[in-house]
Structure formats: C-alpha cells, structure tokens
C-alpha positions in Angstrom: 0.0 0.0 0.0 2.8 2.3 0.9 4.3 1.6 -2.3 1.1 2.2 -4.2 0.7 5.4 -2.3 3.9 6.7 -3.0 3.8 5.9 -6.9 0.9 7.7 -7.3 2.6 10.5 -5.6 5.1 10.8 -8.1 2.8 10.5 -10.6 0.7 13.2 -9.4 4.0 15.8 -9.3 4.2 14.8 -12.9 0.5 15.8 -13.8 0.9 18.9 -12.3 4.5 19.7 -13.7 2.7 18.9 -17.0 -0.3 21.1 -16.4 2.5 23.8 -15.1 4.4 23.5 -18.4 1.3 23.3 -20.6 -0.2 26.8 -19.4 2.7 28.0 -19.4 3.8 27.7 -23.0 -0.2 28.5 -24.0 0.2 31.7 -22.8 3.4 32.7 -23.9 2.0 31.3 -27.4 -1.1 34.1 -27.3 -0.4 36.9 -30.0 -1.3 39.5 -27.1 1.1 41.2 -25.0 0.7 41.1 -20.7 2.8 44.5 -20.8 0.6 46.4 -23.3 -2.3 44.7 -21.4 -0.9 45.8 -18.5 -0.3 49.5 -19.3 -4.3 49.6 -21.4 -5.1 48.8 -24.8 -5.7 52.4 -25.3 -3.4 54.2 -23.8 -1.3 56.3 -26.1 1.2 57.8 -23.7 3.2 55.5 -22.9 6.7 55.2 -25.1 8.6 52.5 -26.3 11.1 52.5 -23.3 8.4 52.6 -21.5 6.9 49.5 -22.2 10.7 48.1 -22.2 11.2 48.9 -18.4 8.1 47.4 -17.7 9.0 44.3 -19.3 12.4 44.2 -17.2 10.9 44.7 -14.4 8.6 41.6 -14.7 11.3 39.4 -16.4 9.5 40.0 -19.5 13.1 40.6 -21.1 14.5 37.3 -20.6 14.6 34.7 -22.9 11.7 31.7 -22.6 13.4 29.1 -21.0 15.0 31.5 -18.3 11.0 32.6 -17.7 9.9 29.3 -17.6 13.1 28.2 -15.5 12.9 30.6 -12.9 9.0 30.6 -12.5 9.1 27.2 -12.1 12.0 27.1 -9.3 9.7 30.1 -7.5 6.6 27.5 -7.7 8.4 24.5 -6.1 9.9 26.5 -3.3 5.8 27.4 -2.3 5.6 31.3 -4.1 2.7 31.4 -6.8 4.6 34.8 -7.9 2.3 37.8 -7.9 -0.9 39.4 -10.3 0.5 41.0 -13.0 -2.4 43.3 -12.7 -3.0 43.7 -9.2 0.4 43.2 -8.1 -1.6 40.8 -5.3 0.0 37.3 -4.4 -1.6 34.6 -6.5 -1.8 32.3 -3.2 -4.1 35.0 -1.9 -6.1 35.6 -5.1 -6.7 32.1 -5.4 -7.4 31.2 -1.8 -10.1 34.0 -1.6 -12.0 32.6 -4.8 -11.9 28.9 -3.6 -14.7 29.3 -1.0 -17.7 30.2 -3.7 -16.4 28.0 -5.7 -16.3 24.5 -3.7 -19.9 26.1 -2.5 -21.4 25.4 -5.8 -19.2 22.3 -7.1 -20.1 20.4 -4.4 -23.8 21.3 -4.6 -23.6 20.2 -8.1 -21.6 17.3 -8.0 -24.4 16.5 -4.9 -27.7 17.3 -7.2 -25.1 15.5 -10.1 -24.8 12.0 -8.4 -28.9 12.1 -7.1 -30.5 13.1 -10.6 -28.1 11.3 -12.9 -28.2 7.6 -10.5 -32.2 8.2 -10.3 -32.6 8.3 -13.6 -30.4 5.6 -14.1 -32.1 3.4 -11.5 -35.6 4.7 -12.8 -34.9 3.5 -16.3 -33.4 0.0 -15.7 -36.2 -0.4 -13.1 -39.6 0.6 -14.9 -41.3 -2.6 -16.7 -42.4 0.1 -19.6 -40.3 0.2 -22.4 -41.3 3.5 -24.1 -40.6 5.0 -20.1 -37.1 3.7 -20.1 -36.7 4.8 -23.8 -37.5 8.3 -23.1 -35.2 8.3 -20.0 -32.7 6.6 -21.6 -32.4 9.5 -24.1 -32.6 12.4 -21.9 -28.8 11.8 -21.0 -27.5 12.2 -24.9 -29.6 15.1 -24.3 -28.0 17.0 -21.2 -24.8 16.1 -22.4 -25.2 17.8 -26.0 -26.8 20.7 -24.5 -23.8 23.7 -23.6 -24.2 24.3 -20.1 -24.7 28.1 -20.1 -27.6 27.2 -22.3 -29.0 25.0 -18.8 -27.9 28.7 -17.1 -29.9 31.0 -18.7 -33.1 28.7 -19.1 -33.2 28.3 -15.7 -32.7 31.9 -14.9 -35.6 32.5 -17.5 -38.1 30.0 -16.1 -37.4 30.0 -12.2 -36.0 33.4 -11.6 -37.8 35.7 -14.0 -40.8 33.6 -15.0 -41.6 32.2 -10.9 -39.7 33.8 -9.2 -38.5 31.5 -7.0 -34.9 32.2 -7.0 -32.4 35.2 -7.1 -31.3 35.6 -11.0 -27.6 36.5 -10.4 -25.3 37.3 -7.4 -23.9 35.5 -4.4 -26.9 36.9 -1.6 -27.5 33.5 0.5 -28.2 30.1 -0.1 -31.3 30.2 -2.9 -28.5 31.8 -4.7 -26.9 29.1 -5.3 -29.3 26.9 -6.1 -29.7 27.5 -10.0 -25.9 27.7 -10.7 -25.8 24.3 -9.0 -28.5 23.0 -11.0 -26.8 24.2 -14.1 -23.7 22.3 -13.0 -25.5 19.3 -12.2 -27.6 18.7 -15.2 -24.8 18.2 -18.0 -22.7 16.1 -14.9 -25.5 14.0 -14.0 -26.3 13.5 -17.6 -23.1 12.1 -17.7 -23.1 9.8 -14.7 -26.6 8.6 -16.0 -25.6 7.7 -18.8 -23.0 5.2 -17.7 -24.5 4.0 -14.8 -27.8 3.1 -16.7 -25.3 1.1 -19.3 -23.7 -0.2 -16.7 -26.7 -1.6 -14.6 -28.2 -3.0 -17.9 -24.5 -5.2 -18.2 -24.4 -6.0 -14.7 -28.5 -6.9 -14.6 -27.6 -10.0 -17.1 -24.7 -11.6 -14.9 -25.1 -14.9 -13.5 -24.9 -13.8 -10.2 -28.2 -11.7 -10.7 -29.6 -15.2 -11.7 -28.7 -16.9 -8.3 -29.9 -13.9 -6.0 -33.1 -13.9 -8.1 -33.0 -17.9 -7.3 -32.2 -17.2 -3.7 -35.4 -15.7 -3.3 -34.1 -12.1 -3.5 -37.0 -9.3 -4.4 -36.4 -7.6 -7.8 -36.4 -4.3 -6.0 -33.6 -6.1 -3.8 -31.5 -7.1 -6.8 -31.7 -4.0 -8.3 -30.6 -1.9 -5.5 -28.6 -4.2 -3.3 -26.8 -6.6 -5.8 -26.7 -4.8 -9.3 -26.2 -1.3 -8.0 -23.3 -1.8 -6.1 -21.7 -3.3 -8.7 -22.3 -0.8 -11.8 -21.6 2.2 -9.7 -18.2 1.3 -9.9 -17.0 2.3 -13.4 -19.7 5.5 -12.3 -16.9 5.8 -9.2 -14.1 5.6 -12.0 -15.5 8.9 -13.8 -15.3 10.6 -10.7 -12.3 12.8 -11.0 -13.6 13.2 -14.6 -16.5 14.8 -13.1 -14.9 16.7 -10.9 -12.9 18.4 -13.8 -16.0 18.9 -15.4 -17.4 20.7 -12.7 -14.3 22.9 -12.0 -14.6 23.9 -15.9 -18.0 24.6 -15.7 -17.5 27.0 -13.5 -15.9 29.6 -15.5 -18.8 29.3 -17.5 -21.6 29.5 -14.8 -20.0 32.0 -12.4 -19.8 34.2 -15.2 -23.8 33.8 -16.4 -24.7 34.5 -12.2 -21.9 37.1 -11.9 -20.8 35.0 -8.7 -17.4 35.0 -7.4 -15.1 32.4 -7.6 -12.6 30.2 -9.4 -13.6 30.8 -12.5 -14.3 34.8 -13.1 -10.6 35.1 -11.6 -9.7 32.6 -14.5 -12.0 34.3 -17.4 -10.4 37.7 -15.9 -6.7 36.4 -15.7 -7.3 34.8 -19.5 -8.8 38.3 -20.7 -5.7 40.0 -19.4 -3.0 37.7 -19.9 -2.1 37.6 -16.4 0.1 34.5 -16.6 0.8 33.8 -12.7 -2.9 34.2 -11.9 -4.0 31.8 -14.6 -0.7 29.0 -14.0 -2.0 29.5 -10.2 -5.5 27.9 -11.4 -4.4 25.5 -13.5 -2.5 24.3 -10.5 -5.3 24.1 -8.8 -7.2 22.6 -10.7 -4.6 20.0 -11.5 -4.0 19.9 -7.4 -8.0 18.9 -7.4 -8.1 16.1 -9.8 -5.5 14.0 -8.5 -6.4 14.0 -5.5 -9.9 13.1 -6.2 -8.6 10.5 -8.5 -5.9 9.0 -5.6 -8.8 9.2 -3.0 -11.2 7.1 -5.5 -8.7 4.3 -5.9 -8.2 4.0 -2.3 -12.5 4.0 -2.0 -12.6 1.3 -4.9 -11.5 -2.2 -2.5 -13.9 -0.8 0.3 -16.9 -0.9 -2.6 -15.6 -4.4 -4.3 -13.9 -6.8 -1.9 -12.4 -8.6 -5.1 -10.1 -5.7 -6.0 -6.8 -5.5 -3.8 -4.1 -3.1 -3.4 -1.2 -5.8 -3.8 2.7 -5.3 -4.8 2.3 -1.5 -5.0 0.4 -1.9 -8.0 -3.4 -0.7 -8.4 -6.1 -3.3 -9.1 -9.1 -0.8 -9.5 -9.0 -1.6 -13.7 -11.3 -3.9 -15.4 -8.7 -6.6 -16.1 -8.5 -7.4 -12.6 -12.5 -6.9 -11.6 -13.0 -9.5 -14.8 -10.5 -12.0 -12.9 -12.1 -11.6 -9.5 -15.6 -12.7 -11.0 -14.1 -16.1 -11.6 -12.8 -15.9 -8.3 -15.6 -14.8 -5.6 -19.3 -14.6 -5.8 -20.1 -11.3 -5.7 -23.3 -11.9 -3.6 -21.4 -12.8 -0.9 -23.0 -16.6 -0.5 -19.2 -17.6 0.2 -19.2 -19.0 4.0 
C-alpha cells in the first residue's frame, strides 16, 4: 500500500509539472502582449522605453526558457509569484475565490450524483419500455446541451418567469441553487448515462440469476446486488466529473456574476495575467488527483475482489473480470 501510495505521488508531481508547463507555454504562445495589457489597450502615452522597463521589471526581457526556469524554481519552493495586474499574491487571489467556488461544485456534484443515478435506477427499473426509452435519451440530451444554455433557461423560467430564485449574485443560499442545478444537469447526464449502461451489463450476470433464485425481491436485486456493482466504473469517472465541474465553472460563475474560481480565470485569460491563470491551473490539477488518488483507495472498500497488492493498483477492469471467476459477488461464500 505504501508503495502504491507513494507511486501515485510521483505520478501526481508529474500531472501537475505537465499542467504547469502546458499553461505555461499556451500563454506565452497568445499573440497579445501582458505588458501592453498591462499598461491599457488604449493608452497612447506610454513610449517604447516605456513599455521596455516594464518588461524588465517583470522578467518580460528574458529569454523563454530563463522565464519558464525561474518561475518554475519560484513554484516549487511554495511562491505562486504575484498578479500582474493587481500586483496581489496569487496564493491569496486564489485562496479567496476557492470558497464560492467549492460552494457550488459540491452542490452540483451533490444534485449531479442524485438526478443522474435516479434516472439511471428509474430507467433499468420501470417494466415500460417506451418509459425507459424516453429516460434513456434524456442523458445524450443534457450532455449535448452547452451548459450556459441550462444557465440562462433556468434563470428565464425559475428566476424571471416564478420567481422563486435570485437571478444572479452571491446573496445566500437560494443563490446558489440555480448555478448548482446548471452544474448538475450536463454532470448528471453524464453519470446517468453510464450507470444506466452499466446496470443493464451487470442486470444480465449470473450472479443476478442466483440472487433472483435465492429468493431475493427484484427491487432487492436492483438496488442491493446490481447497483453496487455498476456504480463502480460510475466511481471511475469521478475525477472526470470533478474536472468537469471545476470547468464549468468559469462558464456559470460568469452567467450568475458570482465570485469564484472561474471569473478570476475568465479575468486572468482576458488580461493575460500569466501567474494568476498557471496558479489555477495548478489548482485545478491539485484537485483532480487528489480526487482521482482518494477514489482508488475507495474502490477495494466498494468491491472486496479488488486488492491493493505489490504497490500496484487493481481498480482496472482486467483485474474486476478476474475476480468474477474468483468470488461470488453476492457474498453466498461461508
């Protein structure tokens, strides 16, 4: 396990030295320039030597790899460097716009998981087969639609039309209920989707047979027996989702003019401020492997067939399809 831990360490310093180097060269690959940025797009006072101090003083003047080099060493010694606009440590920037943020990602990922394994469970369940083919197509549905479409629906129907909610802002908790709704929908479209294929797999195992034998209910081998089961490649999408979330909200912090992670991003984009946008992206990187390391720990306590053994993960299908031989999933086994 310790082993296993501490691979997954290493790997995780090399996502985020990736996601590091990736920004990094993005943004020095946009045609616009921080420094003019900096100074204003229409200002028409400021001279050529100017603009060249400027650029000394922020290391502007260097050559790439002596940027890239040096901002890096900053990074792994704990400084995020400082807003090129604001002149404001990054650490700080970031930190403040974390809070609203986790507030409605974890609401979403929350309404996410309940609407998208309902309608999963709700459309394997029902004897009807034009109900589960109508439910069965609503996730194609949710995931086609662009989220800030979900956004302003929602703020057209429940805000404007009922008004039941607060349209945009951060003013208490019924604020936050439409952009975690508009979150959820194209996540939990997602998560439906897979579950429901999932459950329809795992409903035609052998081992559904011989609880159904055993005198299990069908409500019972639904829930108890197939669910368990199917949720696991669900589980597997998890820092998937996650990601999705975080990227959502740039989008839907932005349509409900809330703060958070994602206007500092669509402002630090807009402006070029490179330390404010690599701070994100680390972030964000920072996010998903930890969701993604806490997940394959969670995977043995859901299926006692997969083991952590020889520092190597067993959380993968090869290993779930040799298990199958191996136990009975039901638990019969004295």
């Amino acid at each position: 396990m310790l082993r296993y831990v501490l691979t997954r360490l290493l790997q995780a310093f090399g996502v985020l030295w990736a996601a590091y180097t990736v920004s990094f060269l993005v943004l020095y690959a946009l045609p616009s320039d921080p420094i003019r940025l900096l100074a204003g797009s229409e200002a028409t006072d400021v001279t050529g030597e100017q603009l060249d101090a400027l650029r000394a003083e922020h290391g502007f003047d260097q050559p790439l790899i002596v940027q890239y080099l040096t901002q890096l060493w900053r990074v792994l010694r704990g400084d995020l460097g400082s807003s090129l606009q604001s002149g404001r440590p990054v650490a700080d920037i970031v930190g403040e716009a974390v809070g609203p943020t986790v507030q409605i990602a974890l609401a979403g990922l929350v309404l996410a998981v309940l609407l998208g394994g309902a309608l999963a469970v709700w459309a394997t369940f029902t004897r009807s087969r034009r109900l589960a083919a109508f439910l069965l197509g609503l996730p194609p549905l949710g995931v086609a639609v662009p989220g800030f479409w979900f956004g302003l629906l929602l703020i057209q129907w429940l805000a404007f039309g009922l008004h039941l909610f607060p349209a945009v802002g951060d003013s208490g908790p019924l604020s936050l209920v439409l952009p975690a709704l508009t979150l959820a929908l194209p996540t939990g479209a997602t998560i439906a989707q897979l579950l429901a294929r999932s459950l329809e797999q795992t409903l035609d195992e052998p081992y559904i047979d011989t609880a159904r034998a055993k005198g299990a209910g069908r409500a019972r081998v639904h829930l108890a027996h197939a669910l368990r089961n199917a949720a696991l490649p669900a589980l597997t999408m998890t820092g998937l989702v996650v990601g999705q979330l975080l990227s959502g909200t740039v989008v839907t912090e932005t349509v409900f003019s809330r703060p958070g992670i994602g206007r500092v991003t669509a402002s630090a984009v807009q402006t070029q401020d490179i330390a404010v946008v690599q701070g994100v992206v680390l972030f964000a990187a920072a996010v998903f492997v930890i969701v993604n390391l806490v997940v394959d720990l969670v995977y043995p306590l859901l299926d006692p067939r997969i083991v952590l053994a020889g520092g190597a993960p067993a959380p993968d299908e090869e290993h779930a399809e040799d298990a199958d031989d191996a136990l009975d999933p039901i638990g019969a086994k004295p």
